[in-house]
C-alpha positions in Angstrom: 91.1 93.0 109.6 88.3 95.6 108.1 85.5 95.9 109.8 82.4 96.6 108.5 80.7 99.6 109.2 78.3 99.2 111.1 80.9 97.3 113.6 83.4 100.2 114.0 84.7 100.8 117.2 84.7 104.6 118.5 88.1 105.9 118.0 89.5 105.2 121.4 88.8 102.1 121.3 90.3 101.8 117.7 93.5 103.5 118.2 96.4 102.5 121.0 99.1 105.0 121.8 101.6 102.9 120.4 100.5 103.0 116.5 100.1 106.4 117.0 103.6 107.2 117.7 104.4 104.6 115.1 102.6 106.4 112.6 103.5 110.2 114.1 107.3 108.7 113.4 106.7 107.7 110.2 104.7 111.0 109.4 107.8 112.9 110.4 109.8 111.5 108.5 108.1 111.7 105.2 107.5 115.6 106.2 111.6 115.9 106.2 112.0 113.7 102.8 109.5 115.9 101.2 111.0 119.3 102.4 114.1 118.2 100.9 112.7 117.0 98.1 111.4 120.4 97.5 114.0 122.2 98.6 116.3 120.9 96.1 114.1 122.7 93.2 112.2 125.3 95.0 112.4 127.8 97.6 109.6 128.0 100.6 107.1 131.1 99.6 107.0 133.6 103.0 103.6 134.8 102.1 101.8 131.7 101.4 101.9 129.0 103.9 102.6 125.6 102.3 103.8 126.8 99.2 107.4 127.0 97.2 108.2 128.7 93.9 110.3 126.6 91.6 113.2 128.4 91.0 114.4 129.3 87.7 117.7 127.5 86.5 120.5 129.2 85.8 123.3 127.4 83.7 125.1 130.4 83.2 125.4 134.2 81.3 126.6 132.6 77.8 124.6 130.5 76.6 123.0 129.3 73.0 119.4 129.2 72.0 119.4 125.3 72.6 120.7 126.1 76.4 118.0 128.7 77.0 115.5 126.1 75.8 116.7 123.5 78.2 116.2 126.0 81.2 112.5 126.5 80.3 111.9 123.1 79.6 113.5 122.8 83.0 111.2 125.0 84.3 108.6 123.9 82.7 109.2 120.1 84.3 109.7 121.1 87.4 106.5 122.5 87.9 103.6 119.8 88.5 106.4 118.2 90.7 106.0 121.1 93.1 102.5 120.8 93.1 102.3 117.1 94.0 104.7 117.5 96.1 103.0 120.6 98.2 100.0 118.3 98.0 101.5 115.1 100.0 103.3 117.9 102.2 99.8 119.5 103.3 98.2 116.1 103.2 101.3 115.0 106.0 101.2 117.9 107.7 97.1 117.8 108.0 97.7 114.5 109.8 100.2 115.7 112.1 98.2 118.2 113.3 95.0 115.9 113.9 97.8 113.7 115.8 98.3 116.8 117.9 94.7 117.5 118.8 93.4 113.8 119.2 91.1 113.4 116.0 94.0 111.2 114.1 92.1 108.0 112.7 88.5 109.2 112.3 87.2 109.5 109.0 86.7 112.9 107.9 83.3 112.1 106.4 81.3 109.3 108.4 83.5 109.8 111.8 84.0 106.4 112.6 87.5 105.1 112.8 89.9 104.4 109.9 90.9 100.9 109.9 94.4 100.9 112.0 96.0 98.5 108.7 94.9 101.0 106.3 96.9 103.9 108.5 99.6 102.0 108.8 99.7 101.7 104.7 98.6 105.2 104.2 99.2 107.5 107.5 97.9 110.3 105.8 94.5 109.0 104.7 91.4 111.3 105.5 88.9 108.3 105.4 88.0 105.2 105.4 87.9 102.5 102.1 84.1 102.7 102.6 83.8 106.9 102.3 87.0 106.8 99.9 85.4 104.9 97.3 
């Protein structure tokens, strides 16, 4: 059930420990599906936190024009898939860390608590349907 805003509850109210390990679970194990994900294109940047270079494919030393293309076009496609996927990655790992200090569930821009359904659908949503639309 949403509530209305003006009825939220305050957050510990709102939250039980048992959705948050629920939710801290299935947080975990996007992270893992999205590192691999990644991993299987891209390499993790040491400088830059969060962020992986797409590596370059290499189908070998002897190859036409027509292969060459292919291994920009490659390139080329593999690109925006990094960046979404860095995107969920920070967006996961954001709400792992709030699950760490306590603040999971409150919306980032009214403060009141994000309905526990919409967590559950979403774990790594920032606020609530009313300050998200």
């Amino acid at each position: 059930m949403l509530l209305p805003y003006r009825f939220c509850l305050p957050y510990n109210d709102y939250m039980n420990k048992d959705l948050i390990k629920k939710i801290e679970k299935k947080l975990k194990e996007k992270k893992a599906r999205l590192e691999t994900e990644l991993a299987s294109f891209a390499q993790k940047d040491t400088k830059v936190k969060g962020d992986y270079d797409t590596l370059f494919p290499n189908f070998g030393t002897n190859q036409s024009s027509d292969e060459e293309a292919t291994e920009v076009a490659t390139y080329g496609n593999s690109l925006p898939v990094e960046y979404a996927l860095e995107i969920s990655l920070a967006e996961v790992n954001r709400a792992l860390e709030k699950i760490a200090k306590e603040e999971y569930g409150k919306c980032e821009k009214c403060g009141q608590a994000i309905d526990p359904k919409r967590l559950e659908a979403m774990p790594e949503a920032k606020n609530c349907v009313k300050c998200h639309n």
